[in-house]
N, C-alpha and C positions, 0 to 999 in steps of 0.2 A: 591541488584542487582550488578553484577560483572560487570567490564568495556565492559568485550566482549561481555553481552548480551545489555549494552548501545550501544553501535556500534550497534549491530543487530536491536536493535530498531530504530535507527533511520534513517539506511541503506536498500535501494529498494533494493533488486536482481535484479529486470528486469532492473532499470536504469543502474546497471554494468554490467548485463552479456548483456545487447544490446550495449553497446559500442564498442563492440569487433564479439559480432554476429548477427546476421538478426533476428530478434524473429519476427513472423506470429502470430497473434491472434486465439488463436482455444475455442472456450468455454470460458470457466473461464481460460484455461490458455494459455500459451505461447509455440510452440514449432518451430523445426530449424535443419538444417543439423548439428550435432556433431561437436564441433571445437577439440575436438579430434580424430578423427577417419574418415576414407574417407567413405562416404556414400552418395548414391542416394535418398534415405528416408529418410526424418525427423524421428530421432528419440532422439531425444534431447528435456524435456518436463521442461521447467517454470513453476512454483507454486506459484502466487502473492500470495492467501491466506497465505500459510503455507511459504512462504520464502525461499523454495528450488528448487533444477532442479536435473532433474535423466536423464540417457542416457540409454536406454532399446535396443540400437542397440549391438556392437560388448564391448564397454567399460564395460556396466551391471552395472557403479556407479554411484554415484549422492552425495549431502549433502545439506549446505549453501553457502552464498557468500562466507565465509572466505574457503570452500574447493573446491569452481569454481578457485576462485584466485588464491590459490594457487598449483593448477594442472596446470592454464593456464599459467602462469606464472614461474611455480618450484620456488616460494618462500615459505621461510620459513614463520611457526604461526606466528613469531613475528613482523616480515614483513609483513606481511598481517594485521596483527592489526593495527602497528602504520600508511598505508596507508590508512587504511579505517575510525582510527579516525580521522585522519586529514581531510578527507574526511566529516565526519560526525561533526566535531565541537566538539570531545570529548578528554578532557587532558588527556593522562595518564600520572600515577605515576614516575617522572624520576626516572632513574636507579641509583643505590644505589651508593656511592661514589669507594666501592668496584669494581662494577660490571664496573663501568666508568674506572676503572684502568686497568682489567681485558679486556676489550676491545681495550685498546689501546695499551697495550702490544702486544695482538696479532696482530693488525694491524700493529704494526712495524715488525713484526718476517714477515707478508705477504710482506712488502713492500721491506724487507731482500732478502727474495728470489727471489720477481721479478728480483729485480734489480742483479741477480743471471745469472736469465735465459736470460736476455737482453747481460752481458756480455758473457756468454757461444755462445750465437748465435753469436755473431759479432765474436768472437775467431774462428768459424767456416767456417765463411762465408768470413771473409776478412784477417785473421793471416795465416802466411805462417806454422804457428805452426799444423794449421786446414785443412790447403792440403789434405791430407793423409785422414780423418775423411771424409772430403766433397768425397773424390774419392772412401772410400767404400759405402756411403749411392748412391750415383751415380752407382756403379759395381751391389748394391744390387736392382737396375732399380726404385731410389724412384727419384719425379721430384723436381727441384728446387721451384717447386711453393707448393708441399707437405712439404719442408722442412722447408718452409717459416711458411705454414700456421701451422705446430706443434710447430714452433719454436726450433726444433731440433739445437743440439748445442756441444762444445769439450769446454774442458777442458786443457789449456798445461799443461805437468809436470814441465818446466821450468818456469822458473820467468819473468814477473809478473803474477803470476795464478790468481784464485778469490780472495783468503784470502786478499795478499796485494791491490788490484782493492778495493774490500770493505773498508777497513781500511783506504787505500787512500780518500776514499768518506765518511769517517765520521761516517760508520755505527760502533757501542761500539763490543768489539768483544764477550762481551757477548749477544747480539741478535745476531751475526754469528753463538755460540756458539748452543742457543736453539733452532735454527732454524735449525742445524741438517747439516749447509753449511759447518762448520771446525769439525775436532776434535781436543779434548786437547792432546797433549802430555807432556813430562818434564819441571817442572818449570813451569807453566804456558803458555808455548806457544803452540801454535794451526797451526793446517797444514792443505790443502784445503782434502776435503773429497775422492774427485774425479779425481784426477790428472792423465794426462793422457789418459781420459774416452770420450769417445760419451756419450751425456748427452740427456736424453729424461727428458722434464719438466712435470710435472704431475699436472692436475689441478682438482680443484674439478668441481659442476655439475654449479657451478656459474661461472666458468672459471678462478676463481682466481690460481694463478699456486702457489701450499702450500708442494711440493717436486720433487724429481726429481729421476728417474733411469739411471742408469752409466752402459754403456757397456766396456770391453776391449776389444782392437785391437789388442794385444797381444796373449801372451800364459798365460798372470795374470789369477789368479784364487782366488776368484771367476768370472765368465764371466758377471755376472749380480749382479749388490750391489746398494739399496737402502737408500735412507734418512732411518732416523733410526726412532723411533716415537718418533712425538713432540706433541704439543700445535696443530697443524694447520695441521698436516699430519699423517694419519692413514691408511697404507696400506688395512688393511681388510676394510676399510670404502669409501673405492675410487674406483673408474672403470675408469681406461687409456681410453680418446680420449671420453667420457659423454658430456662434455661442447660442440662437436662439431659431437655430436651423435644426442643432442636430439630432433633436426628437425623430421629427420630421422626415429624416433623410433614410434613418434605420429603418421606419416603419414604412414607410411608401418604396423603399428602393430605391430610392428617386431624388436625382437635383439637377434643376435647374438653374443656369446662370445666366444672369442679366449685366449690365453694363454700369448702373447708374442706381446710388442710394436712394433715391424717390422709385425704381423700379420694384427695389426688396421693401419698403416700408408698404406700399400699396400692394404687393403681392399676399404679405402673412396678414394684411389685414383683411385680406377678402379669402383666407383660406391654405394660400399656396406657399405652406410656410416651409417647405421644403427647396424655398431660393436663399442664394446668397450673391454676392455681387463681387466682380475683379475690378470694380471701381476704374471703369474707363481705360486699363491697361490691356494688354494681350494675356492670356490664361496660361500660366507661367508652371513649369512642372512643381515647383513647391507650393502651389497653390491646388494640383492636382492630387499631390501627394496626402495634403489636409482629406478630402473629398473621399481618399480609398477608403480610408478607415469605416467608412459608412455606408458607400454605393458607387457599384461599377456605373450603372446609368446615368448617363448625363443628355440632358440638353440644352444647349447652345441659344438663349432667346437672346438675340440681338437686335439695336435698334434697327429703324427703318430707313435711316437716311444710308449716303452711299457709306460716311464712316462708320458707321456699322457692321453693314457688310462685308468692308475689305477689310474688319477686323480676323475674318479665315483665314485671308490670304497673303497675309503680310510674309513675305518670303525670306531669305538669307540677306538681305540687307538689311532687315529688320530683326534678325535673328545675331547679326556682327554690331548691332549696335547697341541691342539688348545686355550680349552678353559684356561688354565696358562698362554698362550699369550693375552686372555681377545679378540680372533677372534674363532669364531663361525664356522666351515664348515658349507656350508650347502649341497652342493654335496658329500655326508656321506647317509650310511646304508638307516635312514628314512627320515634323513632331508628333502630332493628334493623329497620325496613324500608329506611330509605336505603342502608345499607350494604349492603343485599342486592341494590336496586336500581345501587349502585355496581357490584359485584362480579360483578353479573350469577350471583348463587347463592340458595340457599336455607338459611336457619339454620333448625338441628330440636332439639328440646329432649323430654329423655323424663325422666320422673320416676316412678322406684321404689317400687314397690306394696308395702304391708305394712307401711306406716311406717317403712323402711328405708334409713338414708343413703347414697351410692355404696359408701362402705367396707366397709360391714355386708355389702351383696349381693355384694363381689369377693371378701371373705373367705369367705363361706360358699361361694359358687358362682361362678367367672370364666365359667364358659359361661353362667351365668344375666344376665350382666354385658353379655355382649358378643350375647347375643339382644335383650335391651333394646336398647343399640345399633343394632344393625338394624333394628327396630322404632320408632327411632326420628322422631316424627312434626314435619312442618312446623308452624315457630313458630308462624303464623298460624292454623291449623287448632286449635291449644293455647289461642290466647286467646280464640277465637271461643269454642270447649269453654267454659273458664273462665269468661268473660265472664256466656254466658247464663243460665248456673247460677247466678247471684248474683240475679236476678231471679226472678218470676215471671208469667213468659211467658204465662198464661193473662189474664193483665190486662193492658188498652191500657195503663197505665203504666208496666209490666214492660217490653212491647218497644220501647215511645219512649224508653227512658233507655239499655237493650241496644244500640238502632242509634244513639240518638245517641254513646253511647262508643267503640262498633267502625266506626264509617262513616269519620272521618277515620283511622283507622288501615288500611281500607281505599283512601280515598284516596291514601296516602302510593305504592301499588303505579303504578310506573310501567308494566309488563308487563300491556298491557290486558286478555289473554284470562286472564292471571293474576287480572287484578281484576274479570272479569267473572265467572271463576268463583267466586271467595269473596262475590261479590257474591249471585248464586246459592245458594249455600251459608246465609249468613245469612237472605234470606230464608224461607227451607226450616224455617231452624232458630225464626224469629221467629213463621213462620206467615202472613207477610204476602206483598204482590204483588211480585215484583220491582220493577216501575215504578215503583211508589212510591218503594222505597229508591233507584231509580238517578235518578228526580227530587232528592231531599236531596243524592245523591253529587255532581249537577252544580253543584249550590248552593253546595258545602264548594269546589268547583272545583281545580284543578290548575295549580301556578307555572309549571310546565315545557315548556307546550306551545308552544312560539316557535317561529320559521320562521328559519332561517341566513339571512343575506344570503351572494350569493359574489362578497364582496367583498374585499377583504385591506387591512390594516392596516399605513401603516409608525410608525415609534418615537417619529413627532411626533405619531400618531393621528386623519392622514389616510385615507383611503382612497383606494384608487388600483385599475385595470383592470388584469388580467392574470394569469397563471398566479397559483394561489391555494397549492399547495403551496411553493412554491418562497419564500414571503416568510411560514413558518409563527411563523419565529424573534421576527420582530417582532411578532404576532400572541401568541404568549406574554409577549413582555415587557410590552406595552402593557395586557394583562391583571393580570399582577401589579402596573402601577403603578397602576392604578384600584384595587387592593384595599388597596394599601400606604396610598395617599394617600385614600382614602375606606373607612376601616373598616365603617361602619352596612352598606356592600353584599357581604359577605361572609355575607350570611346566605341570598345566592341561590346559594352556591357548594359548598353538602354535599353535591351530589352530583359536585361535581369531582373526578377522581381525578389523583394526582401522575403517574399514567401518561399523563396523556393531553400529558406534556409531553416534546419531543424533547430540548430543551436539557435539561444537566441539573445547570446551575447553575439553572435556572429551578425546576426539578422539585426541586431541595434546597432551595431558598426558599419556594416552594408549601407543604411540606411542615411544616417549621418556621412556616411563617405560620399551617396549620388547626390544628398543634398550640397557638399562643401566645394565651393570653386576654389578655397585659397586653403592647402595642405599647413599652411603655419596655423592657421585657427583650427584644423582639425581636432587638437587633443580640447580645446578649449568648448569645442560643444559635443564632446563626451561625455557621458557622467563618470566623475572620479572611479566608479568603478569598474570601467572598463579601460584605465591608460593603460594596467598593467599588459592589458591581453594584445591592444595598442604596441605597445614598446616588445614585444616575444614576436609580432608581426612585421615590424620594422628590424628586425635583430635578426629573426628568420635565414638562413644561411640560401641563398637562392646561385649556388655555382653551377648545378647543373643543367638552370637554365640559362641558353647563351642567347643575346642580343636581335640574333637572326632568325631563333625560332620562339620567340616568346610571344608573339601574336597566335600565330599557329597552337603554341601549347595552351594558352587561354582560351582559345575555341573550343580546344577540346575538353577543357574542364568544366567550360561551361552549359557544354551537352551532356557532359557528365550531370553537373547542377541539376537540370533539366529532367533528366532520365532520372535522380534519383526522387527528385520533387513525384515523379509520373509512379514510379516503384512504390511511395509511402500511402500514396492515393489506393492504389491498386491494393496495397495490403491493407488497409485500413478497409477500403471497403468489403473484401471478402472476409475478414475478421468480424466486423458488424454485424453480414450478412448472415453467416451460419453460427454468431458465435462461439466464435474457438480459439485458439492462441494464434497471432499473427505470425503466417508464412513468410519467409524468406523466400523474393524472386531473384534467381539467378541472374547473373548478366544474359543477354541475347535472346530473353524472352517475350518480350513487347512487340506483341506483333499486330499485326493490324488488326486484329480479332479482342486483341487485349483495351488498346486505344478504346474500338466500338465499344465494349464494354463500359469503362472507363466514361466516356461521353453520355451514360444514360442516367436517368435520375435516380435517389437509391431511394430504395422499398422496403422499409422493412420490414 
């Protein structure tokens, strides 16, 4: 038995998720208004037996305590383990002398920069050096209590900047160094990064501040320059103004992303504090990935200029250049469809008329802001628009280069009356027959369409007869070891969601495995307590899958995945519904009657 399912054993659900929500006795189980989501109907359901809760209102997820926690909360697996065994009376294994080192270097690099952005504020707010900084964030209508609360800050170019302030304070100038706050030049010495600059700090979602963006006041160029990447700061991995988003995001549903640090600072101060910012980059899936934890709805406010707008469209050369940066677009070709397809949502994207950035239209007008907003139109309707416009349509070679660019992007639509409509839609817009386009669409084909075996999987990657829910566990892990142990087939797996996994040491592994492009850091953003389950995944005896059908066998487990994620939903909610101990669905019963069901809101 692994430590985390000691915890679970010996850990209520109801005792922690009622410390925090109202839980009502219904039947056998527990339910309650969503503490994620605003809702007038309970639809939030506790499972004493089974040890989980599902939210069947607007959220549509559910797990264990370790995945209430840590949605309730935005803490990390590892955090949530060592709270809950301490909680529970259970030791775990201290962390390896390495990993103790490892930790605490980084904590110095964090406690580097704070001690960064404290000096940059007060440079700003009380040095005659910061005059000038403080009087354009004031010209650009932001309030002293705005600048307060981001911590906004300047940087002199004259002496004493940060480098000598640090060094003065003790800090070795190689933690300045790694920490992305000097750079080297000649001989060994080092110069401040920033000099000169309006400094915006940038914090991750736990509010630790782990870099910072530099503006010029000048005619310097560039106008915007970033900490560079460290240990503790990873631009594609951060969303500007999250740590003070994510009230906002829970309670509205809702986020908005903008482009630029002056877009989020003028948004939460007129209101719209459910923005955060991808800081001038393409919307990168570990940036997406931040965002689930709170809200499937997104919309896309992009500037008004053309770079702006061809931030949708940046295609696979943009997509092969990103990934050498080891950052992911995912507002690319298909990416922003998968995710949509994952989420089962739609992303909408509205761009501001009159040549006007978000900032410009919420200063001048929040209700002209937030009409936008509501107006705001589906991604895909945005690039079909865009798209056609680049051609001309009145020449065969106009509409052959239009549908050859929007048809795989069409394709990527798993939701066929969805794809049938856009399918429609384009050719309306081309001028041409439908047929013809839905002839090409069949051509581009679709990875996805597999049929489940219902069969179940045990951990040596047999297959065996019999109740198929019941042996789901092993049908997870035998999954992850196929991806562990054969990297190349991980690229049939974007549209897997961490949720469709019960265990959730499995679904913390899943997790950290779509975020890791390099398998040698894998074990390294693990928490210690999961190498072990790690190393049984790698060690896992995989003979009987052979070379030429292991794409193949992955599909089918991942329909399996799929079908049992649909099975727990299904039980879960007739269990809530009348009350009673939760059924077991056979294999082969999910029938289109089951789905409709399934698709409706629960009542209870």
């Amino acid at each position: 038995m692994s430590v985390v399912d000691e915890v679970r054993q010996k850990i209520d659900i109801v005792d922690v998720i009622s410390e925090s929500v109202h839980l009502l006795k219904a039947g056998r189980n527990f339910q309650a208004l969503c503490p994620f989501h605003t809702e007038k109907t309970p639809s939030f359901v506790v499972s004493p037996e089974r040890q989980t809760w599902h939210c069947f209102g607007a959220c549509g997820t559910g797990g264990d305590v370790f995945s209430f926690l840590m949605k309730k909360e935005n803490m990390e697996f590892g955090d949530t383990l060592r709270l809950l065994a301490n909680r529970a009376g259970v030791t775990l294994v201290p962390l390896s002398r390495e990993s103790k080192a490892e930790d605490e270097r980084r904590e110095k690099l964090y406690q580097a920069v704070d001690a960064a952005a404290q000096f940059y504020h007060q440079q700003l707010l009380h040095s005659t050096a910061g005059a000038a900084a403080l009087q354009y964030l004031e010209k650009r209508g932001l309030t002293v209590q705005t600048i307060q609360d981001f911590q906004l800050g300047f940087n002199p170019s004259t002496s004493p900047g940060l480098c000598a302030h640090l060094l003065g304070k003790g800090y070795p100038k190689t933690d300045l160094i790694s920490a992305g706050l000097v750079a080297e030049v000649e001989r060994g010495d080092v110069r401040d990064r920033f000099p000169g600059r309006l400094i915006f700090p940038i914090r991750n979602e736990r509010g630790k501040v782990c870099g910072f963006g530099a503006r010029a006041l000048d005619n310097s160029m560039p106008k915007y320059i970033n900490t560079p990447q460290t240990e503790i700061f990873d631009k594609g991995g951060l969303l500007y103004g999250l740590d003070r988003a994510n009230i906002s995001l829970r309670r509205l549903n809702q986020a908005i992303i903008v482009e630029g640090y002056m877009d989020v600072l003028m948004s939460h101060q007129h209101g719209f504090a459910q923005t955060v910012a991808s800081m001038g980059t393409s919307l990168t899936e570990k940036q997406v990935g931040l965002l689930k934890k709170f809200t499937k709805n997104i919309i896309l406010a992009l500037d008004a200029d053309a770079a702006g707008t061809e931030a949708t469209l940046r295609a696979h050369n943009t997509i092969t250049r990103a990934r050498e940066e080891n950052i992911t677009p995912l507002v690319s070709s298909g990416g922003i469809i998968k995710y949509e397809n994952t989420l089962d949502t739609e992303i909408k994207v509205l761009v501001p008329s009159n040549s006007k950035d978000p900032d410009e239209v919420i200063r001048e007008s929040a209700t002209e802001w937030q009409q936008l907003l509501d107006g705001a139109r589906p991604l895909i309707d945005f690039i079909l628009e865009t798209v056609t416009a680049r051609y001309d349509l009145g020449q065969a070679s106009g509409k052959s280069k239009a549908a050859q660019e929007l048809l795989p992007l069409i394709a990527e639509i798993k939701d066929l009356v969805r794809q049938a409509h856009y399918l429609q839609r384009l050719a309306r817009l081309l001028g041409v027959e439908e047929a013809v386009l839905s002839q090409s669409l069949k051509r581009i084909g679709r990875s996805s369409n597999f049929a489940a075996s219902p069969s179940k999987i045990t951990r040596q990657g047999k297959e065996e007869k019999g109740p198929f829910v019941s042996r789901g566990e092993a049908t997870e892990f035998y999954y992850l070891a196929m991806l562990v142990q054969y990297p190349e087939l991980r690229k049939l797996s974007e549209t897997v969601s961490p949720d469709y996994f019960e265990n959730s040491q499995y679904r913390e592994i899943f997790r950290v495995l779509q975020q890791s492009e390099d398998d040698a850091k894998l074990a390294e953003r693990l928490d210690p307590s999961l190498l072990a389950t790690l190393k049984t995944l790698q060690d896992l005896p995989m003979l009987s899958v052979t070379s030429g059908k292991r794409e193949l066998e992955l599909v089918k487990i991942i329909s399996r995945l799929k079908e049992m994620a649909i099975r727990r939903l299904w039980n879960a909610k007739e269990s809530a519904a009348v009350g009673i101990e939760q059924p077991v669905i056979e294999p082969g019963v999910l029938t289109e009657e089951t789905l409709r069901i399934l698709q409706q809101p629960y009542k209870p």
